[in-house]
PyMOL Python script that loads the backbone (N, CA, C, O; Angstrom):
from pymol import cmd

cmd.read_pdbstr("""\
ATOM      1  N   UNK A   1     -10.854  24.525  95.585  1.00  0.00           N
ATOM      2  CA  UNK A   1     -10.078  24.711  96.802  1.00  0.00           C
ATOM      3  C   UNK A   1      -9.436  26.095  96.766  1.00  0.00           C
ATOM      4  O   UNK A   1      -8.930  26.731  95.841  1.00  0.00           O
ATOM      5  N   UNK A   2      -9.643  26.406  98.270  1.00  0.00           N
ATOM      6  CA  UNK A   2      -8.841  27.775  98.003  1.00  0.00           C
ATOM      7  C   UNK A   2      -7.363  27.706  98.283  1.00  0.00           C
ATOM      8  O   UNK A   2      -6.798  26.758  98.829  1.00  0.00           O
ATOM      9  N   UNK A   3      -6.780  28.846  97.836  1.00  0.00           N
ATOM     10  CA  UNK A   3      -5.184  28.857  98.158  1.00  0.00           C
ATOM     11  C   UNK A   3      -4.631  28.703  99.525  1.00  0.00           C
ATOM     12  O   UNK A   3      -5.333  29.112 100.449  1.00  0.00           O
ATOM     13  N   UNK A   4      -3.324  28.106  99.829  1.00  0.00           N
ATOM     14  CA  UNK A   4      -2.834  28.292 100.780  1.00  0.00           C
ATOM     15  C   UNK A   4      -1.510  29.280 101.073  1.00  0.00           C
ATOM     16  O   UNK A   4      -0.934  30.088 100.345  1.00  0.00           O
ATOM     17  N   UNK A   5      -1.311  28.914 102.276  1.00  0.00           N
ATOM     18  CA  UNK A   5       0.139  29.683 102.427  1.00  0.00           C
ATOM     19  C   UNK A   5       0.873  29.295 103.504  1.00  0.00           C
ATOM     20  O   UNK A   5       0.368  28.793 104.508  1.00  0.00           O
ATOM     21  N   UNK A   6       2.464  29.570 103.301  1.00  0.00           N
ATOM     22  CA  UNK A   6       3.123  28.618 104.502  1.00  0.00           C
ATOM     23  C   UNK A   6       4.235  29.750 104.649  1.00  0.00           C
ATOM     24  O   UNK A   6       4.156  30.594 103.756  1.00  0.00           O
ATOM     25  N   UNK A   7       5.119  29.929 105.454  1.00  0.00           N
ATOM     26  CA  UNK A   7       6.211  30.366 106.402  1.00  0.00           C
ATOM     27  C   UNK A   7       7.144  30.243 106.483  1.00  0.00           C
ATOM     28  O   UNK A   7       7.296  29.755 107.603  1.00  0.00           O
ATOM     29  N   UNK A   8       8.327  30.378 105.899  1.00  0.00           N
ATOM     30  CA  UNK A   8       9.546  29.562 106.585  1.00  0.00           C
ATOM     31  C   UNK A   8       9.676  29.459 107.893  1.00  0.00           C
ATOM     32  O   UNK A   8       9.868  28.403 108.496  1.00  0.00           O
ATOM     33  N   UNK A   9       9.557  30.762 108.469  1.00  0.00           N
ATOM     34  CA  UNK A   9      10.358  31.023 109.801  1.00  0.00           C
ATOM     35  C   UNK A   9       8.605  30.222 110.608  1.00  0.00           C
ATOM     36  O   UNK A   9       8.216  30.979 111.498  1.00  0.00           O
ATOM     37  N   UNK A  10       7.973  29.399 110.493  1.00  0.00           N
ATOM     38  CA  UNK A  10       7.532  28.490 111.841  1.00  0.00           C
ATOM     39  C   UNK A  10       7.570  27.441 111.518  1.00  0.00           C
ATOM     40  O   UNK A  10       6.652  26.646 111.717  1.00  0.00           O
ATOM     41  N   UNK A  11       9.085  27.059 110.696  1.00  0.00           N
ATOM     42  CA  UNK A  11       9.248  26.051 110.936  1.00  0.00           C
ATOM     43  C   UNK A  11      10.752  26.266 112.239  1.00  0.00           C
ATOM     44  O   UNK A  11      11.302  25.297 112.761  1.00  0.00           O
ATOM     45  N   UNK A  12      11.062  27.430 112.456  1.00  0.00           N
ATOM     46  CA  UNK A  12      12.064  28.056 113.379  1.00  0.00           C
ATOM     47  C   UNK A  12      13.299  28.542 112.716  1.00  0.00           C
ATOM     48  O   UNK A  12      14.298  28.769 113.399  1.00  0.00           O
ATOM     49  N   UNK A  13      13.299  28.688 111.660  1.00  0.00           N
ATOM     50  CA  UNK A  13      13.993  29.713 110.986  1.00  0.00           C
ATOM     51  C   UNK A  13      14.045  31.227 111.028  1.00  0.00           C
ATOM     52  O   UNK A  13      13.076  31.979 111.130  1.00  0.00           O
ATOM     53  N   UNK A  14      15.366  31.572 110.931  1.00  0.00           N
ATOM     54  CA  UNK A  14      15.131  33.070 111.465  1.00  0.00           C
ATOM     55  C   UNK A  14      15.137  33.414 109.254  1.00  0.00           C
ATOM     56  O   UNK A  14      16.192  33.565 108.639  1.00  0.00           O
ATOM     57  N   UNK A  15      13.987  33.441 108.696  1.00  0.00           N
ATOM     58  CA  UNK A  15      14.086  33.501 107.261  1.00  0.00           C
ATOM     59  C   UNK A  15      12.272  34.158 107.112  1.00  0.00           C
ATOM     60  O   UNK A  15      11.116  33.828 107.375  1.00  0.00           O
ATOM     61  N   UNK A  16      12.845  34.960 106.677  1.00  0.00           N
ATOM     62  CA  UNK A  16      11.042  35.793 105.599  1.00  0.00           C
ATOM     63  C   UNK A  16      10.417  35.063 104.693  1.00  0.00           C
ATOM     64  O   UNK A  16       9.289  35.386 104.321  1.00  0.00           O
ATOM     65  N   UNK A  17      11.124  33.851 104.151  1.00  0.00           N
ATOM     66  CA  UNK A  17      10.651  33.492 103.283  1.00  0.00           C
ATOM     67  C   UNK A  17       9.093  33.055 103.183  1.00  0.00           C
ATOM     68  O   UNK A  17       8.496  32.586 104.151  1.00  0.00           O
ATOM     69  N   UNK A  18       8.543  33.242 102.013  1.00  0.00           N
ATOM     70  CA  UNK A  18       6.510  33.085 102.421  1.00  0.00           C
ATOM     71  C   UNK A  18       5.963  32.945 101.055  1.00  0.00           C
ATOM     72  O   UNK A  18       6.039  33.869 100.245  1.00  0.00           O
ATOM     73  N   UNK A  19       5.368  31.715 100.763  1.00  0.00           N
ATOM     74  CA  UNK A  19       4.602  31.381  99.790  1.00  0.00           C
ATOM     75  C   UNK A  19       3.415  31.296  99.509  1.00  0.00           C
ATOM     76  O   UNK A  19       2.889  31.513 100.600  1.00  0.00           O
ATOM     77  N   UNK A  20       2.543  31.114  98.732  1.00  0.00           N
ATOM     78  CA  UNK A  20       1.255  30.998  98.317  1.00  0.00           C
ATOM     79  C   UNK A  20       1.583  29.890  97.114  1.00  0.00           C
ATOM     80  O   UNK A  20       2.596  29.813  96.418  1.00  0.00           O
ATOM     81  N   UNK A  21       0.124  28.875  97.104  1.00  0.00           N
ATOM     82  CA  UNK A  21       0.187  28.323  96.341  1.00  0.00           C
ATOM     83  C   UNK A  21      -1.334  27.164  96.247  1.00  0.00           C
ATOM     84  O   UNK A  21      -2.254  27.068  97.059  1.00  0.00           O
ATOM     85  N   UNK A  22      -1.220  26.772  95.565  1.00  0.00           N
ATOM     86  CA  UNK A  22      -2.685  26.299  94.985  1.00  0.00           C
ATOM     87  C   UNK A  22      -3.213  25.036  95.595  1.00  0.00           C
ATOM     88  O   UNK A  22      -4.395  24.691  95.579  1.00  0.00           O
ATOM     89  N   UNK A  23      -2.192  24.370  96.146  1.00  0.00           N
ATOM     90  CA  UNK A  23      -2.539  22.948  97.090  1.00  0.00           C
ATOM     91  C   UNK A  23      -1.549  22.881  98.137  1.00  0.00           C
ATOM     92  O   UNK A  23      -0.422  23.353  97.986  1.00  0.00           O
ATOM     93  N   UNK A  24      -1.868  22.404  99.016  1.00  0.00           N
ATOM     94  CA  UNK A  24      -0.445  22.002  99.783  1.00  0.00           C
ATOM     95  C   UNK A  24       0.193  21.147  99.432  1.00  0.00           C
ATOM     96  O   UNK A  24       1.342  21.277  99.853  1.00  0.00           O
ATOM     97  N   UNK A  25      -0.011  19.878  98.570  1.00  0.00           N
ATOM     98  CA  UNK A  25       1.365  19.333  97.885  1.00  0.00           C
ATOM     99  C   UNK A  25       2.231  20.454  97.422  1.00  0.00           C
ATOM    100  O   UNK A  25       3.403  20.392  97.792  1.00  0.00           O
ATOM    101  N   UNK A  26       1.831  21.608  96.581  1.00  0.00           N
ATOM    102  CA  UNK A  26       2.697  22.590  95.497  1.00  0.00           C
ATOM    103  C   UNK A  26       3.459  23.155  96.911  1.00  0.00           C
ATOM    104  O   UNK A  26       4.684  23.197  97.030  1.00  0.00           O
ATOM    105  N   UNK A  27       2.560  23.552  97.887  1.00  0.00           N
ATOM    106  CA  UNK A  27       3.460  23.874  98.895  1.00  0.00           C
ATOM    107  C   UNK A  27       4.842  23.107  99.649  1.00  0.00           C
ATOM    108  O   UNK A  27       5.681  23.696 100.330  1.00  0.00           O
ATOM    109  N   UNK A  28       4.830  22.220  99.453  1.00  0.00           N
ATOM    110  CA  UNK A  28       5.578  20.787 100.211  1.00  0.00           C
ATOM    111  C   UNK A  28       6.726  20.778  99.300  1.00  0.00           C
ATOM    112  O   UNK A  28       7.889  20.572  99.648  1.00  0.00           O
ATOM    113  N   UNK A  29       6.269  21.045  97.964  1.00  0.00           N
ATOM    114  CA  UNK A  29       7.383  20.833  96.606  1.00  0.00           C
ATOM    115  C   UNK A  29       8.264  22.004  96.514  1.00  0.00           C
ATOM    116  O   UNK A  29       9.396  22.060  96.032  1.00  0.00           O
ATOM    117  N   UNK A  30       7.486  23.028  97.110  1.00  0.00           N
ATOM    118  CA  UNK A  30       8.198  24.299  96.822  1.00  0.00           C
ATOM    119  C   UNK A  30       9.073  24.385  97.830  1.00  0.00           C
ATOM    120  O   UNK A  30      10.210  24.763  97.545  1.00  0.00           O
ATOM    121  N   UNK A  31       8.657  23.963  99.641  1.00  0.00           N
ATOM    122  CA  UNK A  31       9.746  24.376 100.740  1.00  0.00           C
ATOM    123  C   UNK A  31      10.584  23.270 100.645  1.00  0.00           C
ATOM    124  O   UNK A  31      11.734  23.476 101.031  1.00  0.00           O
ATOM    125  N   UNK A  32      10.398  22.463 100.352  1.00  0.00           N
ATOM    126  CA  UNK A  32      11.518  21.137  99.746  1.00  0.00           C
ATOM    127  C   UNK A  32      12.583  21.576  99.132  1.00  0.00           C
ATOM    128  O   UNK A  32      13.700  21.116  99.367  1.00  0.00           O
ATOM    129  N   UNK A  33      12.282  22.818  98.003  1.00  0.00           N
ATOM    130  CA  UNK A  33      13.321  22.867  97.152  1.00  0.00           C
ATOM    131  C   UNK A  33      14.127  23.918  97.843  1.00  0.00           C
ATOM    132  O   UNK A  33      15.344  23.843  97.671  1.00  0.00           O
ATOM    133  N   UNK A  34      13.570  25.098  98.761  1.00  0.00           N
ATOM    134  CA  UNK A  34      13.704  26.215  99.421  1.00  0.00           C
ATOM    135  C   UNK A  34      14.945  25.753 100.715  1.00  0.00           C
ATOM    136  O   UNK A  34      16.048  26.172 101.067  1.00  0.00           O
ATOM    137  N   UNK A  35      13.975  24.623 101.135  1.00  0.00           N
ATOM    138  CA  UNK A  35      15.060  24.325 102.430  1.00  0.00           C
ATOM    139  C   UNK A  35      16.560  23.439 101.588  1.00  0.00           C
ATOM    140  O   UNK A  35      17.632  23.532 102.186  1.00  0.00           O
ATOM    141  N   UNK A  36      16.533  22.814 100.547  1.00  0.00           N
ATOM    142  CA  UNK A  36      17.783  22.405  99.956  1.00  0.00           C
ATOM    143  C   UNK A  36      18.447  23.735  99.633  1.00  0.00           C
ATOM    144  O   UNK A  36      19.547  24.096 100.050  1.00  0.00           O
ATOM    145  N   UNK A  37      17.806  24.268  99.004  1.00  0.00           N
ATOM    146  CA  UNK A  37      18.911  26.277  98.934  1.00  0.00           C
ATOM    147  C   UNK A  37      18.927  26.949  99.512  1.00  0.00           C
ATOM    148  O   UNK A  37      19.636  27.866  99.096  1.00  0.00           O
ATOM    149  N   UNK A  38      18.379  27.178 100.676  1.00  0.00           N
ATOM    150  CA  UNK A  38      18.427  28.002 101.900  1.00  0.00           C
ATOM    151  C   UNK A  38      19.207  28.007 102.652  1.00  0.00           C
ATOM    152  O   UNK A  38      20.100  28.801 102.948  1.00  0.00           O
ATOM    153  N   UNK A  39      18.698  26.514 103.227  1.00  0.00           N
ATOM    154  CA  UNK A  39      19.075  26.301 105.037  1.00  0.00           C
ATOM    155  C   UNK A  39      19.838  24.842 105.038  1.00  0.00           C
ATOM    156  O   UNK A  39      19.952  24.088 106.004  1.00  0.00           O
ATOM    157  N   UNK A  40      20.460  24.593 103.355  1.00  0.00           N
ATOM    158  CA  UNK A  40      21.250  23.302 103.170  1.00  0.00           C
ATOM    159  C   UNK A  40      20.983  21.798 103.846  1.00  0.00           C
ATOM    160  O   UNK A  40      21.654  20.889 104.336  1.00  0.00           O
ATOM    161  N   UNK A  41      19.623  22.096 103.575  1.00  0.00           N
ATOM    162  CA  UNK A  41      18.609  20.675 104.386  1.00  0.00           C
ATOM    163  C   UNK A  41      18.406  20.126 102.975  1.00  0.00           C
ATOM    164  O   UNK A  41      18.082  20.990 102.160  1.00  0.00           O
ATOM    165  N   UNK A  42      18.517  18.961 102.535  1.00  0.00           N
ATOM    166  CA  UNK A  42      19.201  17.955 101.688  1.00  0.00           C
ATOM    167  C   UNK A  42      17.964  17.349 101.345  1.00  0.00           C
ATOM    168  O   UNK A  42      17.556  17.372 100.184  1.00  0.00           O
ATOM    169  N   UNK A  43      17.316  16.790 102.300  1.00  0.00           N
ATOM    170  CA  UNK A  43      16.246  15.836 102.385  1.00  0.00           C
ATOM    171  C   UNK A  43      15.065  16.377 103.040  1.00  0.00           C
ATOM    172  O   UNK A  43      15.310  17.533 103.382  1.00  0.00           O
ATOM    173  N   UNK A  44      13.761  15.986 103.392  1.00  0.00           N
ATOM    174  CA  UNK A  44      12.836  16.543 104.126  1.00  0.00           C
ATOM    175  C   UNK A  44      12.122  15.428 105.169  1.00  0.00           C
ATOM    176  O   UNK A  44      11.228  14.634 104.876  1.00  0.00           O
ATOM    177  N   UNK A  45      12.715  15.586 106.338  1.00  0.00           N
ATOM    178  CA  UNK A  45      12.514  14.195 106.954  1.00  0.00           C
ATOM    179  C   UNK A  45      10.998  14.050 107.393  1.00  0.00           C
ATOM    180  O   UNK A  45      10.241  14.810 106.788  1.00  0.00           O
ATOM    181  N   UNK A  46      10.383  13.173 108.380  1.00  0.00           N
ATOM    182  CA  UNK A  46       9.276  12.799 108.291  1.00  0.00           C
ATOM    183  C   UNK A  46       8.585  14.168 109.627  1.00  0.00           C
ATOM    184  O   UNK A  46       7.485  14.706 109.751  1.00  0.00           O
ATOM    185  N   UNK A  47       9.706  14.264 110.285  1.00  0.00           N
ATOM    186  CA  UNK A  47       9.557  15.067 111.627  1.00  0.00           C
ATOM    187  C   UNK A  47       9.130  17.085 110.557  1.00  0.00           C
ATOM    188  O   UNK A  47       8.106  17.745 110.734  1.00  0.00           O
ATOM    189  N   UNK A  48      10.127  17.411 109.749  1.00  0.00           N
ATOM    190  CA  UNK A  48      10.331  18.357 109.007  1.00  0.00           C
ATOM    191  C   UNK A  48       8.760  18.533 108.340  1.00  0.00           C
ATOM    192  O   UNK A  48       8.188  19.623 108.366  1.00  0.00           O
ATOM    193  N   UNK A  49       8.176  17.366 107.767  1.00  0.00           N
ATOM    194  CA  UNK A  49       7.496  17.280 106.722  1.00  0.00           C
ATOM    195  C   UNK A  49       6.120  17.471 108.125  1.00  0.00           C
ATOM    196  O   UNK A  49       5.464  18.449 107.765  1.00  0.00           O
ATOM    197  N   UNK A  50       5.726  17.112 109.009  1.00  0.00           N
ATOM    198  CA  UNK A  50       4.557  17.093 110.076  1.00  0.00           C
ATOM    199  C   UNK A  50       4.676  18.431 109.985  1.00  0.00           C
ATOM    200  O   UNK A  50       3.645  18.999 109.623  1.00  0.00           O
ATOM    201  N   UNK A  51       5.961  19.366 110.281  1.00  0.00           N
ATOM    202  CA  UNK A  51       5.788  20.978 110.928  1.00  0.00           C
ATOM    203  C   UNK A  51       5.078  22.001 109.319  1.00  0.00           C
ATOM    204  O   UNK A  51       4.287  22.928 109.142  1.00  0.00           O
ATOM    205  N   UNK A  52       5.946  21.118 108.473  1.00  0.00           N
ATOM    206  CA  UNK A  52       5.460  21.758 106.915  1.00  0.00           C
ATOM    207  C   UNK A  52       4.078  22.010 106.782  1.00  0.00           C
ATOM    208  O   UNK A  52       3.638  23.146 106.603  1.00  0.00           O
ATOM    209  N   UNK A  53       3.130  20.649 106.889  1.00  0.00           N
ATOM    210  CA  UNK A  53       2.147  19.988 106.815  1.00  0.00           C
ATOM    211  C   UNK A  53       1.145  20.843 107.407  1.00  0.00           C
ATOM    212  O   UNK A  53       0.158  21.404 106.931  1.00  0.00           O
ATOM    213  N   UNK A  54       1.834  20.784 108.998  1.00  0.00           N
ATOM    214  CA  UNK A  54       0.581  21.852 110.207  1.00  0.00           C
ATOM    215  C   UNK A  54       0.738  23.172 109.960  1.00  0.00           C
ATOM    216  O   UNK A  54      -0.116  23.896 110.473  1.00  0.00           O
ATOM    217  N   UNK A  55       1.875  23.869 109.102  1.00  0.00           N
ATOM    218  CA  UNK A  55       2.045  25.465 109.162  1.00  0.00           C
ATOM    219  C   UNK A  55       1.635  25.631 108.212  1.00  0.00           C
ATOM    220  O   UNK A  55       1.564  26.852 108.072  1.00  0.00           O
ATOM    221  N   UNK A  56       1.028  24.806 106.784  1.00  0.00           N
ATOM    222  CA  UNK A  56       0.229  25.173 105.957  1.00  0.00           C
ATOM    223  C   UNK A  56      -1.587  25.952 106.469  1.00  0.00           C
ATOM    224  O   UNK A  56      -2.398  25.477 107.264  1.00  0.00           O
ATOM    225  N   UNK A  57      -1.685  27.153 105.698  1.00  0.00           N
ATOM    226  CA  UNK A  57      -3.157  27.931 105.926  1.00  0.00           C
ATOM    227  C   UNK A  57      -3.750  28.688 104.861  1.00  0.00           C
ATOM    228  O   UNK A  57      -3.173  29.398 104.038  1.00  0.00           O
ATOM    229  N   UNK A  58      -5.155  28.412 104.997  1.00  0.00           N
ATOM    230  CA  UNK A  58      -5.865  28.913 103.986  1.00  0.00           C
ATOM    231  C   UNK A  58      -5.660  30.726 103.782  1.00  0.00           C
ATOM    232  O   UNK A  58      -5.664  31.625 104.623  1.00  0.00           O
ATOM    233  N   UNK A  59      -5.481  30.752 102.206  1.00  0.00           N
ATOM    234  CA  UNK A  59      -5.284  32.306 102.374  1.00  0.00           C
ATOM    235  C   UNK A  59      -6.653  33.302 101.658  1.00  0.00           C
ATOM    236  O   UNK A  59      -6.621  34.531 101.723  1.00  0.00           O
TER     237      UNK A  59
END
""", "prot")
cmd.dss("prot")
cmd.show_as("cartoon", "prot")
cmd.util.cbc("prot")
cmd.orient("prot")
C-alpha cells in the first residue's frame, strides 16, 4: 500500500498541520492525538472521524 496523507485545516481548521503516514489507521491515531493538543477536542466523535476518514489521500 502506498502512503497517505491528511490535513488539518479540511477538517475546517484554520491550522497547517499535515501528515503522512503508512495506513490510514496510523493516520486516525495520529489526528486523534493532534486534535486532543491542538484544538482541545478530547474525544473523536463519529461525525469528526467520517471528515478524518474522507480527507485521507494517497501520496
Amino acid at each position: 500500500m502506498s502512503a497517505v496523507a491528511f490535513e488539518c485545516k479540511s477538517l475546517g481548521f484554520s491550522c497547517e498541520w499535515a501528515l503522512r503516514a503508512d495506513t490510514p489507521r496510523e493516520v486516525v491515531d495520529r489526528v486523534r492525538d493532534h486534535l486532543r493538543c491542538a484544538h482541545n477536542t478530547p474525544e473523536l466523535s463519529a461525525e469528526i472521524l467520517r471528515k478524518v476518514e474522507s480527507a485521507i489521500h494517497p501520496v
